[in-house]
C-alpha positions as CSV (number, residue, x, y, z in Angstrom):
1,X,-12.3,-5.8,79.1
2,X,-8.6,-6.5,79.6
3,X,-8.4,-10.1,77.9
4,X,-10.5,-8.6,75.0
5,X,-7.6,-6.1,74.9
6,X,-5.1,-8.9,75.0
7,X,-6.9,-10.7,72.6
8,X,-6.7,-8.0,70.2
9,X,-3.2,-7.2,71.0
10,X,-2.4,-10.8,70.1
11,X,-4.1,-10.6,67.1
12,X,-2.4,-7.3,65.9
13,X,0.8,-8.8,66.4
14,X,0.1,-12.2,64.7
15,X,-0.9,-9.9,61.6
16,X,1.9,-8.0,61.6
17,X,4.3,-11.1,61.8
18,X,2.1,-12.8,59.3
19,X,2.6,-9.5,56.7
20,X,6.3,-9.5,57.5
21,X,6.8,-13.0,56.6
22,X,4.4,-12.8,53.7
23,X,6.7,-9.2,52.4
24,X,9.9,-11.5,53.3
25,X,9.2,-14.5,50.9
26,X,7.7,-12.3,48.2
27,X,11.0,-10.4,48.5
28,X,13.1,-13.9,48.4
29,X,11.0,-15.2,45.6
30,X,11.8,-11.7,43.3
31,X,15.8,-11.6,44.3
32,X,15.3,-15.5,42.9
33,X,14.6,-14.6,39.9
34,X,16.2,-11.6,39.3
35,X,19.3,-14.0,40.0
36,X,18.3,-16.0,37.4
37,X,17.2,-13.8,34.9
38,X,20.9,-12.4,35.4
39,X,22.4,-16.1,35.4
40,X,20.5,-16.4,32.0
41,X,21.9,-13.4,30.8
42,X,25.1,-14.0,31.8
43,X,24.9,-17.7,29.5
44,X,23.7,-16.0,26.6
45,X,26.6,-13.2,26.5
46,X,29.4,-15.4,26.4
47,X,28.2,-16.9,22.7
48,X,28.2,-13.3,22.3
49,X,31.5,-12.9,23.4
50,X,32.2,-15.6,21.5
51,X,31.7,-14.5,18.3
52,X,33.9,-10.9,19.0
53,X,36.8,-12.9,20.1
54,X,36.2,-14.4,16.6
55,X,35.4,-11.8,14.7
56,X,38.8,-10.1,16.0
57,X,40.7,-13.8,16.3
58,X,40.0,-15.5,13.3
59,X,38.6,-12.8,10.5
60,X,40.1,-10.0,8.5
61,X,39.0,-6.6,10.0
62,X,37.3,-5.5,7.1
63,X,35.2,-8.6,7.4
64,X,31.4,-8.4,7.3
65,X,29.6,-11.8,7.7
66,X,25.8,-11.8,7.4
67,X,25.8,-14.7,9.9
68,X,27.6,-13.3,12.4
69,X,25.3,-10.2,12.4
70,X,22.2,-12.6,12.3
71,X,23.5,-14.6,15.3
72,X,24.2,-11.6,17.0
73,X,20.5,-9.8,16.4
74,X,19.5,-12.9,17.6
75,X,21.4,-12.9,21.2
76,X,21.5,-9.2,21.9
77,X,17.5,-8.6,21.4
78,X,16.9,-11.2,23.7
79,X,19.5,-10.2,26.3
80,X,17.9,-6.4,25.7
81,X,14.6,-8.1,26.2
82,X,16.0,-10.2,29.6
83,X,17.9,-6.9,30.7
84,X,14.4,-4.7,30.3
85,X,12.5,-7.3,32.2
86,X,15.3,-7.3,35.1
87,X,15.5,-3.6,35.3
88,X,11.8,-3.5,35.7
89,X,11.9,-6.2,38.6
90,X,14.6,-4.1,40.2
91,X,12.0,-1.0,40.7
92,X,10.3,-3.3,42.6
93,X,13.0,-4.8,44.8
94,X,15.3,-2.7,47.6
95,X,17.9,-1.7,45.6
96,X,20.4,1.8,45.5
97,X,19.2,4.1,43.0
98,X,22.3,4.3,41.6
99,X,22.4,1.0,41.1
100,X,19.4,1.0,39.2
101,X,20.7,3.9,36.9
102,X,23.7,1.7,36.4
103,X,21.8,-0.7,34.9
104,X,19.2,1.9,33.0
105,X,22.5,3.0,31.3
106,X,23.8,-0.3,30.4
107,X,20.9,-1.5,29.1
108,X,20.0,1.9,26.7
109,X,23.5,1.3,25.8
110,X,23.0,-2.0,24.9
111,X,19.3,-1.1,22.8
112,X,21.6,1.5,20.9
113,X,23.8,-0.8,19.6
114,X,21.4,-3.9,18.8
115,X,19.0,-1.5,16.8
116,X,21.0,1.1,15.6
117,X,24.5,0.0,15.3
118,X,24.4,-3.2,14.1
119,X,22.1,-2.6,11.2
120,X,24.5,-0.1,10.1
121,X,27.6,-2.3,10.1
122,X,25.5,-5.2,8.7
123,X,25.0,-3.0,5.9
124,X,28.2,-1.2,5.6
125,X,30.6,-2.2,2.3
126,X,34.2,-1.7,2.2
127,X,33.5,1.5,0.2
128,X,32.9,3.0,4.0
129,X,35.7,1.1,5.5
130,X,36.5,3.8,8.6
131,X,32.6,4.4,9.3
132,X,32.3,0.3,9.9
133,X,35.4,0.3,11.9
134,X,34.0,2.7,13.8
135,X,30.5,0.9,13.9
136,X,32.4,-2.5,14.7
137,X,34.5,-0.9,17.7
138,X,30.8,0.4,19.1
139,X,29.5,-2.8,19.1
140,X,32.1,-5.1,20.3
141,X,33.1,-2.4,23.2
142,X,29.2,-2.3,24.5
143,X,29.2,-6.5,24.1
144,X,32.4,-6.5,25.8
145,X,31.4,-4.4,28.7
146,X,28.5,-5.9,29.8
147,X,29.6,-9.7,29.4
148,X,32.6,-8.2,32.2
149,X,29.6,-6.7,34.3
150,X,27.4,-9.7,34.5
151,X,30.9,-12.0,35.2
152,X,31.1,-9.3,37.8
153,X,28.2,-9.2,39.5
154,X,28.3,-13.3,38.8
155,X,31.3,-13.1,40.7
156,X,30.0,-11.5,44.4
157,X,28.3,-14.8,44.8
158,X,32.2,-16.2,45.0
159,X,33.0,-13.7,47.9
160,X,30.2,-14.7,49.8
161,X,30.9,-18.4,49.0
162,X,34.9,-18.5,49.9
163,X,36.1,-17.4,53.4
164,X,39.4,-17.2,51.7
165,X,40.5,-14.2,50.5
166,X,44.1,-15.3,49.5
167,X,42.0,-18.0,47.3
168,X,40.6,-15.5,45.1
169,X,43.3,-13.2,44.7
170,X,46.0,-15.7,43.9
171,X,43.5,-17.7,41.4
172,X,42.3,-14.1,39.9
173,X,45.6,-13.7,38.3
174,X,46.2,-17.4,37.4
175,X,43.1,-17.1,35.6
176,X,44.1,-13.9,34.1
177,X,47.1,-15.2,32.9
178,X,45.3,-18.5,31.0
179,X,43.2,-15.9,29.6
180,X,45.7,-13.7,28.2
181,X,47.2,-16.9,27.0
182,X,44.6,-18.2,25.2
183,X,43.6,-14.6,23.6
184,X,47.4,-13.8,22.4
185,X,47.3,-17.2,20.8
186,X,44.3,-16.0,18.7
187,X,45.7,-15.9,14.8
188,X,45.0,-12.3,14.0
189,X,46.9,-11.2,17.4
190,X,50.2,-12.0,16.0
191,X,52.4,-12.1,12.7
192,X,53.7,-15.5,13.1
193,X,52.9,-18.9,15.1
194,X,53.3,-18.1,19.0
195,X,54.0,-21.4,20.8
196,X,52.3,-22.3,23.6
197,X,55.2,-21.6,25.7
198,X,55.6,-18.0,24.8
199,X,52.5,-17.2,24.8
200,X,52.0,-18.2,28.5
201,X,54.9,-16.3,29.1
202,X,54.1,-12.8,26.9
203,X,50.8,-13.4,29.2
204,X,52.3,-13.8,32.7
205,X,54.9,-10.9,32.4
206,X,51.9,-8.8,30.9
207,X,49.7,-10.0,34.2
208,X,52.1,-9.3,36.4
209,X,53.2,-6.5,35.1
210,X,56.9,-7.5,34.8
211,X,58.2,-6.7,31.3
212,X,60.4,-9.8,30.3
213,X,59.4,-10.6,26.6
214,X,60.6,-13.7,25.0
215,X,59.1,-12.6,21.4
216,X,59.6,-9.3,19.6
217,X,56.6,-7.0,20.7
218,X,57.0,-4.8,17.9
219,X,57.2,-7.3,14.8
220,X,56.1,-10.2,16.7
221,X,52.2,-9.0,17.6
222,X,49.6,-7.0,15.3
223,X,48.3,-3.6,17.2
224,X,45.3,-6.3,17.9
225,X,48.0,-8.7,20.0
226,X,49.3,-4.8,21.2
227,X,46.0,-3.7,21.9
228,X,45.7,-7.5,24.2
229,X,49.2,-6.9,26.3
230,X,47.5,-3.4,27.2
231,X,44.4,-4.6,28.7
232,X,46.4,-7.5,30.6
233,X,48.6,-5.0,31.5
234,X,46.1,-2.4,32.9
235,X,44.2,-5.6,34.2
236,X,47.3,-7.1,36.0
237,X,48.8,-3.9,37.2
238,X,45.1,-3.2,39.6
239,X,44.2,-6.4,39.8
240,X,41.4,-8.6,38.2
241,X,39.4,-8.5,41.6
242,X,39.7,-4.8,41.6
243,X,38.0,-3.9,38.6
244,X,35.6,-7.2,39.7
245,X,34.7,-5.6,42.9
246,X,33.9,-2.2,41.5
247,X,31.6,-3.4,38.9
248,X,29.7,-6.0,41.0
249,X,29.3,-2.9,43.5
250,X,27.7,-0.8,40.7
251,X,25.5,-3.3,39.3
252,X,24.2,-4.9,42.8
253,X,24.1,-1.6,44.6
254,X,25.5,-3.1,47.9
255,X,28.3,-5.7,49.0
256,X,28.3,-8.3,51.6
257,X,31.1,-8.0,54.4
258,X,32.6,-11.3,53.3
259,X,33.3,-9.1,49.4
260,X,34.1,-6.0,51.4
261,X,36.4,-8.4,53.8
262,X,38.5,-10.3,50.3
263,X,38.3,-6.6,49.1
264,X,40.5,-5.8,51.6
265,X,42.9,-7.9,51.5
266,X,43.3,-7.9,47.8
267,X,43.8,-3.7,48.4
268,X,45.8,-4.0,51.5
269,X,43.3,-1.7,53.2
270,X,42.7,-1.4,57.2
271,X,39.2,-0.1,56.8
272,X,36.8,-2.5,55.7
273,X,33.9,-0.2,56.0
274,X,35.6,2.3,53.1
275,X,36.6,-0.5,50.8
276,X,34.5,0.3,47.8
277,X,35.0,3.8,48.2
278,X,38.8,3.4,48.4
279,X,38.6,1.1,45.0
280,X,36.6,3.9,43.5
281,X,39.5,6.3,44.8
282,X,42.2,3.6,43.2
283,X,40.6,3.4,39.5
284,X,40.0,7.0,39.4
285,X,43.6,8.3,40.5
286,X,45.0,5.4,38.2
287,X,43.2,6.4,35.2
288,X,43.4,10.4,35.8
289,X,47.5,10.1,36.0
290,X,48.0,7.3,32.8
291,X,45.3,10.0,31.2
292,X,47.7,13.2,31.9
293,X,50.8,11.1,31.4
294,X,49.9,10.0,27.9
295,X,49.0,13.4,27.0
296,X,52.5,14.5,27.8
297,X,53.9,11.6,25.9
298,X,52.2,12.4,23.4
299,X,53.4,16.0,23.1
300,X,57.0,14.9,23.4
301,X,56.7,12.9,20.7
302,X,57.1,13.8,16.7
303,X,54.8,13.8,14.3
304,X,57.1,12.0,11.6
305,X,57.5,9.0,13.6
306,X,54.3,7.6,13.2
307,X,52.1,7.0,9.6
308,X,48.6,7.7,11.3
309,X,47.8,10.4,14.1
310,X,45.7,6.9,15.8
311,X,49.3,5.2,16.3
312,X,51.0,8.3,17.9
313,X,47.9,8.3,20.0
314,X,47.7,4.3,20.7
315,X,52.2,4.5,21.5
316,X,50.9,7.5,24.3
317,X,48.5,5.7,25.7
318,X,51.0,2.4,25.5
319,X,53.5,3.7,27.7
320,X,51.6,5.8,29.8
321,X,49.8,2.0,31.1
322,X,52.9,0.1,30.9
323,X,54.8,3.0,32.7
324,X,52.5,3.3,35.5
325,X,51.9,-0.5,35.9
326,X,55.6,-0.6,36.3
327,X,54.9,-3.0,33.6
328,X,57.9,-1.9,31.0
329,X,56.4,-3.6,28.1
330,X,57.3,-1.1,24.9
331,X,55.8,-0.9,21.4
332,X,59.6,-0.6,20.0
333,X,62.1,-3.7,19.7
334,X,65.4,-2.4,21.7
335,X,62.5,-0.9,24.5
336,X,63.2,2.7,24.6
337,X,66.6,2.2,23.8
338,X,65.9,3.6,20.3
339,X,67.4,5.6,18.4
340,X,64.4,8.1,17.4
341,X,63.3,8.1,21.3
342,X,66.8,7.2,22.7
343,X,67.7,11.1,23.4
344,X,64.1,12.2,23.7
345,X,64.6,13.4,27.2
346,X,61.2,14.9,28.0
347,X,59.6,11.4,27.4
348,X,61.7,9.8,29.6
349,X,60.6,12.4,32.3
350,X,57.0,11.9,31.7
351,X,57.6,8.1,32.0
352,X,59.9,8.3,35.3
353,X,57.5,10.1,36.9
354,X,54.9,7.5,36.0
355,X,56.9,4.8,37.4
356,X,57.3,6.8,40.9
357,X,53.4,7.3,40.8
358,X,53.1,3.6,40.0
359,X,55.4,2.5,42.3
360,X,54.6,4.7,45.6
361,X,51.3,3.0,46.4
362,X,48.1,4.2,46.4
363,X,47.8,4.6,50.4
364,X,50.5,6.6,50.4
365,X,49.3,8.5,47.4
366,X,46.1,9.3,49.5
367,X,47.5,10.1,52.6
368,X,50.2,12.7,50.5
369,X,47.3,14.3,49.0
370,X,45.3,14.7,52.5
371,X,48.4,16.2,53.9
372,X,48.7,19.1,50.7
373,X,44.8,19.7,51.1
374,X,45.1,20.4,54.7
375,X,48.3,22.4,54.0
376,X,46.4,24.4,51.3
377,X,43.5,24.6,53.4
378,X,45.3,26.0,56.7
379,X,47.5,28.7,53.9
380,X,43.7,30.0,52.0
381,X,42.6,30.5,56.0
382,X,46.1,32.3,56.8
383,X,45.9,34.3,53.9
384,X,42.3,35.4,55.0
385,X,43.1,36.7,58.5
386,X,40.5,33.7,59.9
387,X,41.8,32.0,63.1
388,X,40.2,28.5,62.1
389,X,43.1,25.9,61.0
390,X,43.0,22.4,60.4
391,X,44.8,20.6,63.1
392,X,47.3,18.3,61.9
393,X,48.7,15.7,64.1
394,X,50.7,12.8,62.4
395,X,48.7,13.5,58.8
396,X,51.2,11.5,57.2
397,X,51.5,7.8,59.3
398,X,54.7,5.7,59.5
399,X,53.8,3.4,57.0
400,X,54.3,6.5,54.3
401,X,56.8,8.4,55.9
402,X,59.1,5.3,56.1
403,X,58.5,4.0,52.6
404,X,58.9,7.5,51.3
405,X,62.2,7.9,52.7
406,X,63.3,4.2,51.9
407,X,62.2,5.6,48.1
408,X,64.2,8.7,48.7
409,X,67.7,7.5,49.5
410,X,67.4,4.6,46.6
411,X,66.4,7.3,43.9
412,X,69.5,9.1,46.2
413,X,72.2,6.0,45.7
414,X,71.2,4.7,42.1
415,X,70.9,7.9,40.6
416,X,74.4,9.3,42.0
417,X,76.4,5.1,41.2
418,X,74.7,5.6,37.8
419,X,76.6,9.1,37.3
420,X,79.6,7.3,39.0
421,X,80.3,3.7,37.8
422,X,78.7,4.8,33.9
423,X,80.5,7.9,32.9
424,X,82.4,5.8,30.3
425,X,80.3,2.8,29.4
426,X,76.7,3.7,28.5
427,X,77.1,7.7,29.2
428,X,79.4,7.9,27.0
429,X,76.5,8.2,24.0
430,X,74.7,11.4,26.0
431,X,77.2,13.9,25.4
432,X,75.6,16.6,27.5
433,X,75.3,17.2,30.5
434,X,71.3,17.2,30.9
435,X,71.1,14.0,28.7
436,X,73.7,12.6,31.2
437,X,71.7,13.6,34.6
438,X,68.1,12.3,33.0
439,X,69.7,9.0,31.6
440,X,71.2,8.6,35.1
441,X,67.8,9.2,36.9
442,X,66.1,7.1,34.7
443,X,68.5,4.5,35.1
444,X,67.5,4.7,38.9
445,X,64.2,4.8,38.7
446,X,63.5,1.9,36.3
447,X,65.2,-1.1,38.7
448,X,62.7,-0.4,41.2
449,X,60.0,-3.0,39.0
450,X,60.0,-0.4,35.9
451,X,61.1,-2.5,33.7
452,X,61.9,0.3,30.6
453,X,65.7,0.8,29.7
454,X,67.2,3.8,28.0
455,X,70.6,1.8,27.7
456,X,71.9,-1.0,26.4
457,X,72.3,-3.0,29.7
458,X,74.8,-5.6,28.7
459,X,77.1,-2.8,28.2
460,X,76.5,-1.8,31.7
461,X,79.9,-2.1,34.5
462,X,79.5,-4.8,36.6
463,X,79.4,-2.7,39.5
464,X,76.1,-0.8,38.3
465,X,74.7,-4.6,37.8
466,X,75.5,-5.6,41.8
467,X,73.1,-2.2,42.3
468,X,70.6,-2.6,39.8
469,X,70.3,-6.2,42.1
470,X,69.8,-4.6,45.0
471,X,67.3,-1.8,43.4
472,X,65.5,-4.3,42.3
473,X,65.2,-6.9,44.9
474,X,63.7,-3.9,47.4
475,X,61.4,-2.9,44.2
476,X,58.6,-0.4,45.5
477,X,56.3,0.5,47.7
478,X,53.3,-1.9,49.3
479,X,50.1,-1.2,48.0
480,X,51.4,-0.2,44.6
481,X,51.7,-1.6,41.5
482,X,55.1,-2.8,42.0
483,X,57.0,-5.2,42.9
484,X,60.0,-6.3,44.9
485,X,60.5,-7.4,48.7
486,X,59.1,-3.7,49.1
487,X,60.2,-0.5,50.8
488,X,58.4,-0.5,54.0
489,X,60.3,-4.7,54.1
490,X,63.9,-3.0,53.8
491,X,63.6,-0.2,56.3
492,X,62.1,-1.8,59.2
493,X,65.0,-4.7,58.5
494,X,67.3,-2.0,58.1
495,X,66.1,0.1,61.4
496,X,66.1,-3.0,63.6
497,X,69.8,-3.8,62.8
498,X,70.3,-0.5,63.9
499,X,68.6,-1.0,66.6
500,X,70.9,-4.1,67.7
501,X,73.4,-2.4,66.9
502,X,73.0,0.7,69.6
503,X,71.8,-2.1,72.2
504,X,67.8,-0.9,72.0
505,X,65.3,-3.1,72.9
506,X,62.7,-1.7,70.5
507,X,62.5,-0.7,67.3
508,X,61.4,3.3,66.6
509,X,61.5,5.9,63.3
510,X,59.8,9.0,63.7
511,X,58.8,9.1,67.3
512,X,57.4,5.9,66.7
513,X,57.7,2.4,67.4
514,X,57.7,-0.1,65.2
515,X,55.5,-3.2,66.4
516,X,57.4,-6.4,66.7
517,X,55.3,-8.5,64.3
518,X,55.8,-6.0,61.3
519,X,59.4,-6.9,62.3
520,X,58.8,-10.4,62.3
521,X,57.2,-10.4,59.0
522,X,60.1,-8.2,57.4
523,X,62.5,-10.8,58.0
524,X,60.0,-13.4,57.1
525,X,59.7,-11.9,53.8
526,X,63.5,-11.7,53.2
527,X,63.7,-15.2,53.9
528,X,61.4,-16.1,51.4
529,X,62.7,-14.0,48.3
530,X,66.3,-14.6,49.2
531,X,64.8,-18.6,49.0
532,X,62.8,-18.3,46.2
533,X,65.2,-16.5,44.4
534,X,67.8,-19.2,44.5
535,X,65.5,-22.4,43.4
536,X,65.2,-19.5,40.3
537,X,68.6,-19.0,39.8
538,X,69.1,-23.5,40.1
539,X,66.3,-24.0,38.2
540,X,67.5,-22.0,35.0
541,X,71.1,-23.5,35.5
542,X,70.0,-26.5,35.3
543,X,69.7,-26.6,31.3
544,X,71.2,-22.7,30.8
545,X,74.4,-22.9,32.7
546,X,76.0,-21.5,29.8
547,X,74.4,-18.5,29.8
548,X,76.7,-17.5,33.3
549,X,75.4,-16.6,36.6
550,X,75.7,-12.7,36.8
551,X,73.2,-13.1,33.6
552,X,71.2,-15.7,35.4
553,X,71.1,-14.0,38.7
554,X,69.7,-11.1,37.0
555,X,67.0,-12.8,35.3
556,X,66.5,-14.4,38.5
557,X,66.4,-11.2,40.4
558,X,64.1,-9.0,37.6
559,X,61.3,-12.1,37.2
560,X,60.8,-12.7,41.1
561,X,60.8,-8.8,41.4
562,X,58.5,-8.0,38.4
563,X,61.0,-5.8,37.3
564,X,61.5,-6.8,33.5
565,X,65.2,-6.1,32.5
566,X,67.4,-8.5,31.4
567,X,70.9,-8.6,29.9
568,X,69.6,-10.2,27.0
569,X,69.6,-13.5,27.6
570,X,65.3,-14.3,28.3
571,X,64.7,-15.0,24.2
572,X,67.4,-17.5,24.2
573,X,66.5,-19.5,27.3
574,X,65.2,-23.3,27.3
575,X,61.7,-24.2,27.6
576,X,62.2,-25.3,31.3
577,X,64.0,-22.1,32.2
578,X,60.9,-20.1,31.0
579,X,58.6,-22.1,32.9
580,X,60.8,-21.3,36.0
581,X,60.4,-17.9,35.0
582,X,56.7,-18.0,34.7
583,X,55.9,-19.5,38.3
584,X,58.8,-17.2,39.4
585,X,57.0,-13.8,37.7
586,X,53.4,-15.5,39.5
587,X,54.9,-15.9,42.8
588,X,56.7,-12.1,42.8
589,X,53.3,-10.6,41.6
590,X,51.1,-12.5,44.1
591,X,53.5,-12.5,47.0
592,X,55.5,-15.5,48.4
593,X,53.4,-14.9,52.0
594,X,50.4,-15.1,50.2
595,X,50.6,-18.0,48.4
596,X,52.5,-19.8,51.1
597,X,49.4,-19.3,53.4
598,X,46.9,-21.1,51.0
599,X,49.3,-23.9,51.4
600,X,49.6,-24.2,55.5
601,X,47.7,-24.6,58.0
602,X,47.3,-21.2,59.9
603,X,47.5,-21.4,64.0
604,X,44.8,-19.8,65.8
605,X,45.6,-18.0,69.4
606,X,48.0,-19.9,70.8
607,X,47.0,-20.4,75.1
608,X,50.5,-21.5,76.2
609,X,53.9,-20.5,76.3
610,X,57.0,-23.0,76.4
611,X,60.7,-22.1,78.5
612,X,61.8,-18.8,76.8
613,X,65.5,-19.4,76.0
614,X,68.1,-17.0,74.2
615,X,69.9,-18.6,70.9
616,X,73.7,-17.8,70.3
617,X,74.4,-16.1,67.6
C-alpha cells in the first residue's frame, strides 16, 4: 500500500513537471514570435518613416503624390495586419492589461488613419488646402508615433544587453545629435544651404539644450527646421532614454532590472524599484508647466505681432520648451532682445519662472511638492478640529535644502550686481523702475544655463561679465535640465572650506553631515570643468585669437555650461573653433564624470590600505 502511494506520488509530480515545462516552452515559443512579429514591424516602419521625412524634406507642402500614398497603403495595411495579429497573440501571453490597451490604442489609431485618413488626403486637391494639411499632419503624427514606439520597445533589448549604463546615455545623445543633424540638413528645413558644420552644431546646442546658434534661427530655418530645433530641444532637455524608457514600459508592460537599473542612472534616481513611476512623474510635471507656461506667453503677447493666430500659438509653445529646457533657443534674430518683446515685462516673467522650474531639478521639484501637501494636509486637519497630523521629520532632505539655498543666494548676488554694475550701460534703455528690477532679475536668472538675453550683452560692464562667469559655471541644480558644475557641487565645496577654515573635521549643513565622498566628488568635478574649460578656451585660440580672451572665455564658459550666451562672437568663429565647441556643448550636457568613466577602468573594493601620510599645503 505505501509504495503504490509513492508510486502515484511520483507520478503526480512527474506530470506536473512535465505540464510546467510543456506551458514554459509554449510560452517561450509565443514571446518568439511576438518578438519577431514586432522586429518585422519595426523594418517595415522605417520605409514608412522614410517617406514622411521625404514628404516634409524634399516636397512642397501642398504636394500630393499618388505614389507616395500607394507605397504608403501598401506598408501601413500590412503593419495594421502584423500589429492585429500581435495584439491577438498578446491575449494569449502574460502581459499587464494596460499594456495590452496601449497597444489596442495604437493600433485603432493606426486602422483610422490607413482607411480613413489617407483616402482622404489622396484625394484632396489644392482647392481644400487647410483640410489636407490637416489630413497630412494626422497621418504623419500617427506614422511617427508608432515608428518611436516600436524603436522603443526595440530598444529594452539594449538595456538588458549592456551592463553599462553610462554607454547608453552618453551614445543616446550622440545619436540624437547625428539625427538632428541629418534632419536640419533636409532641404525644406531651411532657406538656404546649411553646411555640414552648422548643422552639427544648430543640432548639438539644440540636444543639449545650450542655445549657441551659429545661423540665424529666424531667417535661417522654415517653421519646418523651427518645428525640428523644438523636438531636439524637448528631446535633449529630458533625455532620449527618457522618453525611450517610458514608451518601451507602456508597450511591454514590464521592465527588466538591468532597464530599471540604466533608468536610474540616466534620472539620477536612488530608488530603482519607482523608476518608471518617477519617469511618468518627470514627463507629466514637464509637459503640465511648458503647457501653463505657453499659455501665459501666449496672453502676454499681441495679437499684431504675428499674421496667423497658428504662429502666436507655435512662438508660445517655442519658448515655453526652450525656456524650460534651459535651452534659450528663440524664434527672433537679436533673442528676446527685440524691440516688439524687448519691454514686454510679463513675458519675461513667465519665461524666468520657467527657467527656475527647469533648472531646480525634478527631485527637488517632488520633494517641494510632498512637503506643501503635507503642509496643506496638516492646515485642512487643523482647520477641522481633528487631532490626526502628518508627521513631518526632515520632508525636505539635504540634497534640496542645500541646492535651494545655493539657488537662493545666486538669484540673491546676480540680481542685486545686475542693479549695481548696469545702472548706466544696458539699464539705461528701461527707464522705469519695474522694467529696471525685471530686466535685472532676468539678467540673473538666465546665466544659470538659460541661455535667453533681454540685453545686448556686449554692451555689458566688464564686471557683470566676471559674474555672469561665475553664474554660469555653477549653472543649476542636479537632476534638472540644466547645466553647469551644479548647485549641490558649489555648496558642499563651499561648506568644506568653511569647514577648514573653523578647524572641523567634518563637514555639516542643516544638522547634517555631509558624507566625505560627496565631498570628494565635488572637488572632483571642479577639477574637471576648470580642465576642460581651459583645452576650450586653447582650442578656440588656436585659429580665433583675435577674437580676445574675455570673449573667448565666455564662449568657453556658456558651451561647457549649456548656457547659450555669447558676446557675439559664435557666427564668426573658424571651423575648428566650432568643433571645439561642439564636443565642449557634448561633454557639459553629458557630464565630464560620466564620460570620463566609459573611458577608465573603474576599481572594485579595494582590501588594503598603504602608510597614511599628511601632504603640505
Amino acid at each position: 500500500m505505501r509504495n503504490n502511494r509513492k508510486y502515484l506520488d511520483l507520478v503526480t509530480r512527474w506530470s506536473l513537471q512535465k505540464a510546467k515545462n510543456s506551458a514554459f516552452v509554449r510560452e517561450n515559443w509565443n514571446n518568439r514570435f511576438l518578438n519577431w512579429i514586432s522586429a518585422l514591424i519595426l523594418v517595415l516602419l522605417v520605409p514608412a518613416a522614410g517617406l514622411v521625412i521625404y514628404e516634409f524634406g524634399f516636397r512642397a507642402i501642398y504636394s500630393n503624390s499618388a505614389t507616395i500614398n500607394f507605397w504608403f497603403r501598401l506598408l501601413l495595411v500590412t503593419i495594421s495586419v502584423l500589429m492585429g495579429c500581435r495584439l491577438l497573440l498578446e491575449v494569449f501571453v502574460v502581459k499587464k492589461k494596460w499594456a495590452r490597451l496601449f497597444g489596442l490604442v495604437g493600433w485603432v489609431l493606426l486602422l483610422f488613419v490607413t482607411f480613413y485618413i489617407l483616402p482622404l488626403k489622396a484625394s484632396s486637391t489644392n482647392l481644400d488646402a487647410n483640410s489636407y494639411l490637416a489630413y497630412k499632419f494626422m497621418l504623419y503624427s500617427v506614422v511617427g508615433v508608432t515608428f518611436i514606439t516600436e524603436v522603443a520597445y526595440f530598444l529594452r533589448f539594449i538595456y538588458s544587453s549592456i551592463v553599462n549604463p553610462g554607454v547608453i546615455f552618453v551614445g543616446s545623445f550622440g545619436l540624437l545629435i547625428l539625427i538632428g543633424a541629418f534632419l536640419l540638413k533636409l532641404p525644406n528645413a531651411a532657406t538656404r544651404h546649411t553646411s555640414v558644420i552648422d548643422a552639427l552644431f544648430t543640432s548639438a546646442s539644440a540636444v543639449c539644450v545650450t542655445g549657441l546658434t551659429v545661423v540665424d534661427t529666424a531667417t535661417h530655418f522654415t517653421p519646418f527646421g523651427q518645428f525640428i530645433l523644438l523636438l531636439l530641444i524637448q528631446t535633449g532637455g529630458l533625455g532620449f532614454m527618457t522618453f525611450a524608457g517610458l514608451l518601451a514600459y507602456a508597450v511591454a508592460g514590464n521592465a527588466s532590472f538591468k532597464s530599471q537599473l540604466a533608468l536610474t542612472n540616466v534620472m539620477s534616481s536612488r530608488n530603482v524599484g519607482n523608476i518608471m513611476k518617477f519617469i511618468y512623474r518627470v514627463v507629466f510635471i514637464t509637459l503640465l508647466f511648458e503647457a501653463l507656461g505657453a499659455a501665459g506667453i501666449y496672453f502676454t503677447l499681441d495679437d499684431a505681432l504675428f499674421e496667423r493666430k497658428l504662429d502666436k500659438i507655435f512662438f508660445a509653445v517655442f519658448h515655453a520648451v526652450s525656456a524650460f529646457c534651459n535651452a534659450g533657443f528663440s524664434t527672433y534674430t537679436n533673442n528676446l532682445n527685440e524691440g516688439v518683446i524687448k519691454f514686454n515685462y510679463p513675458l519675461q516673467c513667465f519665461i524666468a519662472v520657467l527657467i527656475i522650474l527647469g533648472g531646480m531639478g525634478f527631485p527637488i521639484v517632488f520633494n517641494l511638492y510632498r512637503f506643501i501637501k503635507m503642509k496643506v494636509f496638516n492646515l485642512v486637519q487643523y482647520a477641522r478640529g481633528s487631532a490626526k497630523r502628518a508627521y513631518m521629520p526632515n520632508v525636505i532632505m539635504l540634497n534640496s535644502r542645500l541646492a535651494l539655498v545655493v539657488s537662493a543666494i545666486l538669484l540673491a548676488v546676480g540680481f542685486l550686481s545686475y542693479l549695481v554694475f548696469e545702472q548706466s550701460a544696458t539699464l539705461a534703455q528701461h527707464p522705469t523702475i519695474a522694467g529696471k528690477l525685471v530686466t535685472a532679475f532676468f539678467g540673473s536668472v538666465t546665466p544659470r544655463t538659460a541661455g535667453f538675453n533681454t540685453v545686448d550683452l556686449p554692451a555689458m560692464t566688464l564686471p557683470m561679465v566676471m559674474v555672469y562667469l561665475l553664474l554660469m559655471w555653477i549653472g543649476a541644480s542636479p537632476a534638472s535640465t540644466g547645466g553647469g558644475i551644479k548647485t549641490t557641487t558649489a555648496g558642499v565645496a563651499f561648506l568644506n572650506m568653511i569647514a577648514i577654515l573653523r578647524g572641523k573635521d567634518r563637514t555639516e549643513f542643516f544638522r547634517s553631515e555631509i558624507s566625505f565622498q560627496s565631498t570628494r566628488r565635488a572637488f572632483a568635478i571642479i577639477m574637471l570643468s576648470l580642465l576642460f574649460i581651459g583645452l576650450i578656451v586653447f582650442g578656440i585660440s588656436i585659429n580665433d585669437s583675435d577674437k580676445g580672451l574675455i570673449n573667448i572665455a565666455f564662449e568657453a564658459f556658456s558651451a561647457f555650461s549649456t548656457v547659450g550666451l555669447t558676446l557675439g562672437i559664435t557666427p564668426y568663429l573658424s571651423v575648428s573653433s566650432k568643433t571645439v565647441l561642439i564636443f565642449a556643448m557634448f561633454i557639459g550636457r553629458v557630464g565630464a564624470i560620466s564620460l570620463l568613466v566609459l573611458f577608465i577602468n573603474q576599481s572594485k573594493q579595494l582590501y588594503y590600505r598603504y602608510p597614511r601620510e599628511d601632504i603640505a599645503f
